[in-house]
Z-matrix of the N, CA and C atoms (Angstrom, degrees):
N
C 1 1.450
C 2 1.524 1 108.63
N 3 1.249 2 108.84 1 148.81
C 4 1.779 3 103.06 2 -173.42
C 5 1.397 4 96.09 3 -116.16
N 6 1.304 5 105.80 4 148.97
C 7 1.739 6 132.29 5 165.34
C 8 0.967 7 105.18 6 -99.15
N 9 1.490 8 99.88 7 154.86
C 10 1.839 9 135.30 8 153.04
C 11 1.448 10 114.54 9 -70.50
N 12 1.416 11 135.84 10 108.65
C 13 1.027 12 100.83 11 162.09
C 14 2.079 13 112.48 12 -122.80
N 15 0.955 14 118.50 13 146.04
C 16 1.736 15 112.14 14 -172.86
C 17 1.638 16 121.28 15 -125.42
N 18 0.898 17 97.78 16 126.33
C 19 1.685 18 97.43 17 -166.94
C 20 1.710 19 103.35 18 -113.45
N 21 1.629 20 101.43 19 128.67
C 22 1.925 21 92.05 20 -168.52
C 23 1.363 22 104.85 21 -116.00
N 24 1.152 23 120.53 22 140.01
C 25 1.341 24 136.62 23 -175.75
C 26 1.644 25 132.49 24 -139.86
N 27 1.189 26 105.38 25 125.73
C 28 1.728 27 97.53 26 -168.24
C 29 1.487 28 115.82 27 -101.74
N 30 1.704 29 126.40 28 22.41
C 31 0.793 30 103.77 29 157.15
C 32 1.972 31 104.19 30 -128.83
N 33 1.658 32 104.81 31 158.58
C 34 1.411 33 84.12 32 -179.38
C 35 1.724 34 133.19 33 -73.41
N 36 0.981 35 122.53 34 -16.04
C 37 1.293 36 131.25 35 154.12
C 38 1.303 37 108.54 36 -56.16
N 39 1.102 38 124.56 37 -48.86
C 40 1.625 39 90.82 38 -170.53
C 41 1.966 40 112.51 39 -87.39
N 42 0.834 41 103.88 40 -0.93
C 43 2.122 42 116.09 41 154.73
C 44 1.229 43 94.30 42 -48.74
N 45 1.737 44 104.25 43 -84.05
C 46 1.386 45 117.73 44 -166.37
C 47 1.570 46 113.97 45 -39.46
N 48 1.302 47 141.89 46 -47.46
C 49 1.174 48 140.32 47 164.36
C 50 1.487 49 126.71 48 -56.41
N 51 1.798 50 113.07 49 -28.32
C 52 1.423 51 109.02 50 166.78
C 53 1.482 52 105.36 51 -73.64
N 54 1.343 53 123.42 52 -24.69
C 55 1.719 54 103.13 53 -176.95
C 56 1.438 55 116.79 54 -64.11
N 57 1.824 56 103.62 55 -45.92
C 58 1.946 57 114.77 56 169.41
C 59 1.098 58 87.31 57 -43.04
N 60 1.655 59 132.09 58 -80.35
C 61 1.554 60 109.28 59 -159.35
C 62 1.316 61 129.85 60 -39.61
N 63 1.367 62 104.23 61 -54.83
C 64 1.872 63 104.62 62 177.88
C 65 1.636 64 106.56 63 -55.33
N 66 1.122 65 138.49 64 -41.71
C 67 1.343 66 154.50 65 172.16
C 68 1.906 67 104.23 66 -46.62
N 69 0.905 68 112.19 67 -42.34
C 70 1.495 69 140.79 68 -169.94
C 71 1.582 70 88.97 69 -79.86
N 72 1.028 71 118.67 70 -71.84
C 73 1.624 72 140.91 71 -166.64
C 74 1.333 73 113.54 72 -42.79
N 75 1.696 74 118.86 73 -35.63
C 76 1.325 75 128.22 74 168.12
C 77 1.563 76 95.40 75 112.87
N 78 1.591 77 132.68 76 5.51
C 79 1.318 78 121.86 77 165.81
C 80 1.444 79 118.11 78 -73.77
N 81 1.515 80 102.22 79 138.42
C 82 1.323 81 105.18 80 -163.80
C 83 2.055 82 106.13 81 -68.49
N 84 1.374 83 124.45 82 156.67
C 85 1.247 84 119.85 83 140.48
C 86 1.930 85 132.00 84 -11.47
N 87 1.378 86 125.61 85 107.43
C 88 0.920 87 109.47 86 166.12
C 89 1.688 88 104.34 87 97.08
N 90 1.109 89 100.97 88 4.45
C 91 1.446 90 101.71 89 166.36
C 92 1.440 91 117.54 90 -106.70
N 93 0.882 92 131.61 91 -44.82
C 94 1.563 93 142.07 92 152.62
C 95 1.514 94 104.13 93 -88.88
N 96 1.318 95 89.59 94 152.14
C 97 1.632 96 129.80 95 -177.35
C 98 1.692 97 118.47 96 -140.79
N 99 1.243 98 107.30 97 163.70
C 100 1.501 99 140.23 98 161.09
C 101 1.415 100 119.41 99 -75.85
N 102 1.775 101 118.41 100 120.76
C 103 1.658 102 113.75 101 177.77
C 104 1.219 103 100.63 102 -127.57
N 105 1.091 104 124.40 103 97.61
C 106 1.788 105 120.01 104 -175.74
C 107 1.780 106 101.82 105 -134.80
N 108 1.575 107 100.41 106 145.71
C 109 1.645 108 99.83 107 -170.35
C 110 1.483 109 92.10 108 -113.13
N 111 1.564 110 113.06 109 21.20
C 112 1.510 111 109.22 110 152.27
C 113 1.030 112 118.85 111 -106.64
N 114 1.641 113 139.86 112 140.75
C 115 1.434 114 148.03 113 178.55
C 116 1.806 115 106.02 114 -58.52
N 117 1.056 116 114.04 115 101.22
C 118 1.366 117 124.79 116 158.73
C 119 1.518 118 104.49 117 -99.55
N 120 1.470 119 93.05 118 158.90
C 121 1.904 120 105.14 119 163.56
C 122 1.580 121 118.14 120 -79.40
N 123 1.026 122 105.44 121 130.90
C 124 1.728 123 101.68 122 174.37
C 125 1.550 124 119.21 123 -58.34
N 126 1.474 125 81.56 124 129.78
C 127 1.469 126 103.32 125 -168.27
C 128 1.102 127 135.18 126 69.92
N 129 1.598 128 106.67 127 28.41
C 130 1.195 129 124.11 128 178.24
C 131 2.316 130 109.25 129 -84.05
N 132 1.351 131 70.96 130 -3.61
C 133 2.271 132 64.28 131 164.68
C 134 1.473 133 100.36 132 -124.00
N 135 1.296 134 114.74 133 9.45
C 136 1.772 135 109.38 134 169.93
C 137 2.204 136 96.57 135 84.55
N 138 1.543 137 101.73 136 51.16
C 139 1.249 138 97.12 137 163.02
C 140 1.629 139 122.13 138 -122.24
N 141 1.172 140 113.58 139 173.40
C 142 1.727 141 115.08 140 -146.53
C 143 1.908 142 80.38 141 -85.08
N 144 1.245 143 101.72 142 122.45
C 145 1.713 144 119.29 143 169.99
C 146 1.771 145 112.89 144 -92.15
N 147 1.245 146 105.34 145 86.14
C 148 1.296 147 112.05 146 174.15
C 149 1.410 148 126.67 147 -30.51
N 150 1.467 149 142.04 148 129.04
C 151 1.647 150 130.41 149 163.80
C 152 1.124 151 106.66 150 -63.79
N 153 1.579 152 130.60 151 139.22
C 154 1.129 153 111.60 152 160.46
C 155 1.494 154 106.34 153 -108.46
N 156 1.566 155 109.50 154 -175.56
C 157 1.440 156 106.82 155 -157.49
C 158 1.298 157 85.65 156 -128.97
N 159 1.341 158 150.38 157 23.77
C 160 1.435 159 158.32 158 -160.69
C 161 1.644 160 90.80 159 -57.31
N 162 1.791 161 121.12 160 -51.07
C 163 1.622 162 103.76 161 -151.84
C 164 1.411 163 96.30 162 -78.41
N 165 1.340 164 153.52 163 36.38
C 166 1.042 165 121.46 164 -154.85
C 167 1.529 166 79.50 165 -126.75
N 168 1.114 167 141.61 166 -27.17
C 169 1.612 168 163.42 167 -160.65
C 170 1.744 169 93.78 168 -61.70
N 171 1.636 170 105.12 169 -73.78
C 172 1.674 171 103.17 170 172.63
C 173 1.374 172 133.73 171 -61.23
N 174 1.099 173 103.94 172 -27.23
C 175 1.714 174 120.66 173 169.38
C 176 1.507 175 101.91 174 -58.28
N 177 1.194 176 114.85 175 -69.13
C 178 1.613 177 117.86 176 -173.95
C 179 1.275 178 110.66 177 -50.89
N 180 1.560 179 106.33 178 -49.06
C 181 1.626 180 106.00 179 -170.04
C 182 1.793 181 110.81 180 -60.11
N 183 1.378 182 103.42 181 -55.41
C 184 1.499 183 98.79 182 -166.51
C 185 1.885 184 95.64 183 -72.30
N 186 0.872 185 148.30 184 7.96
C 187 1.454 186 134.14 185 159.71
C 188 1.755 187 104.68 186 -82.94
N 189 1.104 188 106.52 187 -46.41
C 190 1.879 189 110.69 188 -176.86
C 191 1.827 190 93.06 189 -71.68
N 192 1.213 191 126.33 190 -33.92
C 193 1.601 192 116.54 191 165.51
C 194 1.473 193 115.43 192 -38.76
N 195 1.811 194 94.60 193 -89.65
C 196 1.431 195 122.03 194 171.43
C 197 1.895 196 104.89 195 -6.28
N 198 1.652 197 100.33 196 -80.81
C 199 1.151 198 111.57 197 -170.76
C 200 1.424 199 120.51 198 -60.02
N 201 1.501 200 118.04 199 -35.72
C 202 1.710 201 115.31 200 155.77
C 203 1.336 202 119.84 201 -33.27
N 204 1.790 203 105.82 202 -51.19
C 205 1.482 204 101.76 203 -170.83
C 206 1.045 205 128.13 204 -84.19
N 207 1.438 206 94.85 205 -4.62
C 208 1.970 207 108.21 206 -172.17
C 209 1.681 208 96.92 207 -76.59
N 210 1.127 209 109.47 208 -27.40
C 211 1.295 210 103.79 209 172.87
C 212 1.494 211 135.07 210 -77.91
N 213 1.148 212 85.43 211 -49.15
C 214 1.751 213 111.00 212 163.01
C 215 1.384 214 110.40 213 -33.85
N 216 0.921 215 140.22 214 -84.15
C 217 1.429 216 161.95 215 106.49
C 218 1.539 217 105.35 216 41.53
N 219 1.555 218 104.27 217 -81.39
C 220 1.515 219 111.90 218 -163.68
C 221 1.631 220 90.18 219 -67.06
N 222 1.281 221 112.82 220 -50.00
C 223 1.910 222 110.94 221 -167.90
C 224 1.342 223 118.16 222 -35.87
N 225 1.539 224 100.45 223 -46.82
C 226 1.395 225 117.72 224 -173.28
C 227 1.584 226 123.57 225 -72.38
N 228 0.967 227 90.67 226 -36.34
C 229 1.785 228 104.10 227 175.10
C 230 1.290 229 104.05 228 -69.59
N 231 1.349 230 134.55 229 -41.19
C 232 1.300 231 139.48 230 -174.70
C 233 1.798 232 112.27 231 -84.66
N 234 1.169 233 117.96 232 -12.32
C 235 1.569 234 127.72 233 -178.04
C 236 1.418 235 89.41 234 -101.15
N 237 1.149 236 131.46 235 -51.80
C 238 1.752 237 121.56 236 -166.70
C 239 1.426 238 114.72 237 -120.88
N 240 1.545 239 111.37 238 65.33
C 241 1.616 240 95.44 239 -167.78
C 242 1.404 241 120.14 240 -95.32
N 243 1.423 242 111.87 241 147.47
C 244 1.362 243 128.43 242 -173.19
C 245 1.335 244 124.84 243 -94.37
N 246 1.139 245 136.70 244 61.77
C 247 1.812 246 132.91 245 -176.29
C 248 1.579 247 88.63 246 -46.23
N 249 1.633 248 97.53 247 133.07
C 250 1.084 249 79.50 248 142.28
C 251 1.604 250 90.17 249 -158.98
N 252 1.426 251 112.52 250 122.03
C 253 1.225 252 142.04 251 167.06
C 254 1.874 253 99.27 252 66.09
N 255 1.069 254 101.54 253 80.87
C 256 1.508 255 120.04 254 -177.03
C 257 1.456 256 108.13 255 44.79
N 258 1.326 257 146.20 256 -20.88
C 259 1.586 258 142.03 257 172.06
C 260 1.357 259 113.35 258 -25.80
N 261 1.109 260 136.47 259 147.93
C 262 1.370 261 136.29 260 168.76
C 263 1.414 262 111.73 261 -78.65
N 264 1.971 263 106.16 262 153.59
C 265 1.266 264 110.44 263 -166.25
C 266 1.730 265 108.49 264 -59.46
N 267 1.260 266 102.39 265 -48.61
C 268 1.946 267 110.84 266 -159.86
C 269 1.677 268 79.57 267 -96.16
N 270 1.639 269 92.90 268 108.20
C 271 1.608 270 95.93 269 152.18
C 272 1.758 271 126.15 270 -72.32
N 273 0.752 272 125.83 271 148.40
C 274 1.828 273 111.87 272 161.20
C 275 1.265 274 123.06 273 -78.01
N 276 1.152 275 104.79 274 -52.86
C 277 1.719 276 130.76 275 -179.77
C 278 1.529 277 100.02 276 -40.84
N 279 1.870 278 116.84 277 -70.26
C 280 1.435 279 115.29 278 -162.38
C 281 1.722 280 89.88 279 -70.79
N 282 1.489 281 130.20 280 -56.56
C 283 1.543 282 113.98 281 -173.52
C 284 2.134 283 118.01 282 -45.88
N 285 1.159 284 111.24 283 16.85
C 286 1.165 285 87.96 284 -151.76
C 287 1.749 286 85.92 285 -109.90
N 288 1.016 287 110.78 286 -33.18
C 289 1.789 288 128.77 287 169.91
C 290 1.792 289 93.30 288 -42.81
N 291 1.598 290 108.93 289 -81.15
C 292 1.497 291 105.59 290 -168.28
C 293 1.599 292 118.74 291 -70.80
N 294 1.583 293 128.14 292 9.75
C 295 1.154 294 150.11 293 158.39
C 296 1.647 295 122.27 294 -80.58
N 297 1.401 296 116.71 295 -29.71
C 298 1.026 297 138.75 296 156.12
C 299 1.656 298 132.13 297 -58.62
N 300 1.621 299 92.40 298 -46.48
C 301 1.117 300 111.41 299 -160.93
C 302 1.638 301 115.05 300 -98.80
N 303 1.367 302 117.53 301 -30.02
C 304 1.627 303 147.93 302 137.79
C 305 1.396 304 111.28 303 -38.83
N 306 1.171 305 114.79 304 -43.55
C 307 1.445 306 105.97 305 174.17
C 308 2.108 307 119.38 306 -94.96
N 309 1.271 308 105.09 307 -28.80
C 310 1.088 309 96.62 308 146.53
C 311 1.312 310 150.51 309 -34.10
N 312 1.975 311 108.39 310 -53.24
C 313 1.071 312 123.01 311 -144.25
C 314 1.945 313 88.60 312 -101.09
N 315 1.444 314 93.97 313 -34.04
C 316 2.001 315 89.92 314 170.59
C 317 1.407 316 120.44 315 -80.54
N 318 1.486 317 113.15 316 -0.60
C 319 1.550 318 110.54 317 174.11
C 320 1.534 319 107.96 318 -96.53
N 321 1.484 320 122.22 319 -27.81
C 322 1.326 321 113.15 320 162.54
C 323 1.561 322 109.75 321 -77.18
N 324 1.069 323 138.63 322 -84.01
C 325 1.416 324 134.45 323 173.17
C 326 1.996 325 101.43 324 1.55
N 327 1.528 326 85.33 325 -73.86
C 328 1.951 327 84.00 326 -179.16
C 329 1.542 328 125.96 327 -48.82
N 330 1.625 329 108.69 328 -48.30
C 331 1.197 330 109.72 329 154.47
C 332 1.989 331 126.12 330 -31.41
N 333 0.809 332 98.90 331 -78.88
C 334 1.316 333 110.23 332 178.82
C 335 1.916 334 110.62 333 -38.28
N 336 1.293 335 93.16 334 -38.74
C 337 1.596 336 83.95 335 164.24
C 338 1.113 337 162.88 336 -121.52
N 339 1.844 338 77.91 337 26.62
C 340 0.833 339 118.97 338 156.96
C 341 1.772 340 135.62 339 -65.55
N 342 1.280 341 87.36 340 -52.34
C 343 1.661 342 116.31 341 170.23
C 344 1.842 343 106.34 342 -47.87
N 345 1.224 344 108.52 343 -52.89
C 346 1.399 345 135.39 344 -175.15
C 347 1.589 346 104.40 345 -50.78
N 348 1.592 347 114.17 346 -59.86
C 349 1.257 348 138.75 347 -177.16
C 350 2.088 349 99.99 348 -68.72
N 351 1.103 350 114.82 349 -59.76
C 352 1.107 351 120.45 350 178.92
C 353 1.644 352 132.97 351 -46.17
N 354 1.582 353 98.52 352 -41.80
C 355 1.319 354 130.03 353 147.60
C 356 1.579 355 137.07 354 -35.97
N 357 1.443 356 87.28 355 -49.43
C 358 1.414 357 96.54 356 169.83
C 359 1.500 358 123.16 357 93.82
N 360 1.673 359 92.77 358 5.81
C 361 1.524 360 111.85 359 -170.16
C 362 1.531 361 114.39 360 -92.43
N 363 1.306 362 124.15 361 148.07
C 364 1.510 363 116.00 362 10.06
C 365 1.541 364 95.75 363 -101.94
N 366 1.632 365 109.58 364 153.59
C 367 1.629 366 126.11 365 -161.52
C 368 1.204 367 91.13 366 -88.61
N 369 1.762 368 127.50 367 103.42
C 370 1.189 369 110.34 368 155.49
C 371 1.603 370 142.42 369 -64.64
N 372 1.323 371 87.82 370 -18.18
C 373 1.359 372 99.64 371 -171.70
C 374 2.013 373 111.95 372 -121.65
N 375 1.478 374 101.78 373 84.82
C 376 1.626 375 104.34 374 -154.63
C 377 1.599 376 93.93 375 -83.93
N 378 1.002 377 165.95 376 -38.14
C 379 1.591 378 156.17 377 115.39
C 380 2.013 379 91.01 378 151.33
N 381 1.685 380 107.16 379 -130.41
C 382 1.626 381 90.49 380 -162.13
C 383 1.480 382 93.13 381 -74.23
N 384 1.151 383 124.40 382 -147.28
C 385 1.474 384 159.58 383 -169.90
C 386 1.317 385 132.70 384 152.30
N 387 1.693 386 117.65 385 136.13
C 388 1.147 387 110.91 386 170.14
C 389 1.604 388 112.10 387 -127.36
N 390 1.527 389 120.00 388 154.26
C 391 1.049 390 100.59 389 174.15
C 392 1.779 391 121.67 390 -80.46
N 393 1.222 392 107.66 391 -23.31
C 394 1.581 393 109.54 392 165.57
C 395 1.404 394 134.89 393 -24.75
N 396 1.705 395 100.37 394 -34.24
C 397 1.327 396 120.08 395 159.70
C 398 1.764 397 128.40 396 -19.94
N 399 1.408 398 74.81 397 -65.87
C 400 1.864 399 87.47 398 170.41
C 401 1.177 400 139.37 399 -102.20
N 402 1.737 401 98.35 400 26.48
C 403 1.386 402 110.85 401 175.30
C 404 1.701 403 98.27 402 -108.24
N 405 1.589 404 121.72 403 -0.67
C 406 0.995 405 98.25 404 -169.02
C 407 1.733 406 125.03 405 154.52
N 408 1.262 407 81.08 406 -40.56
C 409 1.850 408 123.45 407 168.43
C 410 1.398 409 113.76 408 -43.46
N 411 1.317 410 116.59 409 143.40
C 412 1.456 411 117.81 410 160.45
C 413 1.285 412 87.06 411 -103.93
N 414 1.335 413 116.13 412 165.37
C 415 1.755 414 144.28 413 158.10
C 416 1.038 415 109.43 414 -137.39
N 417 1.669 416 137.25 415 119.01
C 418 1.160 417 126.70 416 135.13
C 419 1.724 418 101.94 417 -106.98
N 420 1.764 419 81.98 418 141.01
C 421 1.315 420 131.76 419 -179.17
C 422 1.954 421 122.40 420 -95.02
N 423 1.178 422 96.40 421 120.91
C 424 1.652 423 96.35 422 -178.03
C 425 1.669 424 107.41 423 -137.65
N 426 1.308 425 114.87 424 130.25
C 427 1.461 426 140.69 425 -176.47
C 428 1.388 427 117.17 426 -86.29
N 429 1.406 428 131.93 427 74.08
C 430 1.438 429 124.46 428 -160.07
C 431 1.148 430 118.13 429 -143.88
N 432 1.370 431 128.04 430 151.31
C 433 1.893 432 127.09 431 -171.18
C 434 1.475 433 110.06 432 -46.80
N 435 0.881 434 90.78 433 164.25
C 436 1.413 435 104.44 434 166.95
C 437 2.043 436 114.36 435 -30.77
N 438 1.555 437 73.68 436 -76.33
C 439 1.888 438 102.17 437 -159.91
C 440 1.569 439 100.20 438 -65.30
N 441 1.783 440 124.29 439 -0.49
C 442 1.221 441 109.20 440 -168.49
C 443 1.857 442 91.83 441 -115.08
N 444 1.226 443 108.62 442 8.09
C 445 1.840 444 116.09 443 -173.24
C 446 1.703 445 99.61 444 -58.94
N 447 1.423 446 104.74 445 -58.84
C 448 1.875 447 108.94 446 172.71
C 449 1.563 448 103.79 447 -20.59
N 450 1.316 449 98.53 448 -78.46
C 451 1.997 450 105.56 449 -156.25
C 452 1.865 451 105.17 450 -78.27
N 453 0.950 452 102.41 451 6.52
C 454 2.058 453 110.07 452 168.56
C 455 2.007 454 85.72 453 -94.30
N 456 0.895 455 110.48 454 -55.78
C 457 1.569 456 97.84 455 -176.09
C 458 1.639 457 124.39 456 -56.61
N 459 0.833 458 86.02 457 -50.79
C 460 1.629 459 114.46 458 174.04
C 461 1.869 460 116.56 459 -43.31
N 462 1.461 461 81.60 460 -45.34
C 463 1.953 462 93.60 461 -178.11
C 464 1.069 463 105.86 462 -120.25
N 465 1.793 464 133.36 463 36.01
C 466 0.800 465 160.81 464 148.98
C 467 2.006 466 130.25 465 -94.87
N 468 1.111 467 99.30 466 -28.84
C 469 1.158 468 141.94 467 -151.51
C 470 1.516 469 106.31 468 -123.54
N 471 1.070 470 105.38 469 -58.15
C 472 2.164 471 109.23 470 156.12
C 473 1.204 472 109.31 471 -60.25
N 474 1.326 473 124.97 472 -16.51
C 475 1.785 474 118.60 473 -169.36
C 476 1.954 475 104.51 474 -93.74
N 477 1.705 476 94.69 475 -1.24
C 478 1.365 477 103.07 476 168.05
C 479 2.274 478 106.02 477 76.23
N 480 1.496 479 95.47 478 63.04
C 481 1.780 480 117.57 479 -162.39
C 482 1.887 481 80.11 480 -84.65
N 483 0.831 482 118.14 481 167.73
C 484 1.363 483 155.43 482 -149.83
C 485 1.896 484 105.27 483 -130.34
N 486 1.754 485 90.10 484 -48.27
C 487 1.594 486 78.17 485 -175.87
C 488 1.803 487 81.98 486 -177.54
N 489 1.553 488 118.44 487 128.62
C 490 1.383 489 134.42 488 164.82
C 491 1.316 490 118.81 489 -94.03
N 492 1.522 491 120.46 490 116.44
C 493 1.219 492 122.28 491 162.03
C 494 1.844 493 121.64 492 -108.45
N 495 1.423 494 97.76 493 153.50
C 496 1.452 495 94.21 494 -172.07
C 497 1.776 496 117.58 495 -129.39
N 498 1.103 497 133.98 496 148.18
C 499 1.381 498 135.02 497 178.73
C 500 1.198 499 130.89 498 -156.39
């Protein structure tokens, strides 16, 4: 079973030294984090900065668009066709409006859930918290078994914590 565990600290150096510790400690990357309701730069206490994969969401979408409508389009012209005065059935010109617009409308849609997916939402599992946070507080936060909660305290607690909470 995994714990919460949160270590609060009011100055930023001593954050930055509980992450070396956990780092030190043998916790992997990406298990602990930074909770501060002040704007720092990422990775400004030496924490693991995720890639995100956000562009890949619109790319996909407007190609699975595109190609929806290419069909859409061609199907239809070919199920109900209209001569009209020797013109060819599949225009380009008029397909190119709802080809445009098909791919638009699945690259935002995808977008969006992308963001959603990227997010990480919704967090079922939100671990400790304090509200101190946003009065001012640092928190670092670490996600770890049971049997490894001891040595998260421990090098939590060497980084000189203020106050440990657990969940």
């Amino acid at each position: 079973m995994s714990k919460s565990v949160l270590g609060l600290y009011d100055d930023p150096n001593q954050a930055a030294d509980a992450m070396d510790a956990l780092k030190e400690a043998g916790f992997a990357q990406g298990t602990f984090d930074v909770l501060t309701g002040t704007p720092y730069p990422e990775g400004a206490f030496g924490e693991h900065v995720p890639q995100h994969r956000l562009f890949r969401y619109p790319a996909f979408g407007a190609i699975i668009g595109f190609t929806l409508a290419l069909f859409l389009t061609t199907a239809t012209s070919i199920a109900y066709p209209l001569v009209t005065g020797g013109k060819p059935i599949l225009s380009v010109f008029a397909m190119l409006v709802i080809l445009y617009e098909m791919s638009m409308l699945s690259a935002v849609i995808s977008t969006v859930v992308g963001i959603v997916i990227e997010s990480r939402l919704p967090n079922v599992n939100p671990g400790v918290y304090d509200a101190r946070i946003t009065e001012g507080m640092i928190g670092v936060v670490i996600t770890t078994e049971d049997d490894q909660a001891d040595s998260a305290i421990a090098a939590l607690n060497g980084a000189g914590a203020m106050e440990i909470k657990q969940a």
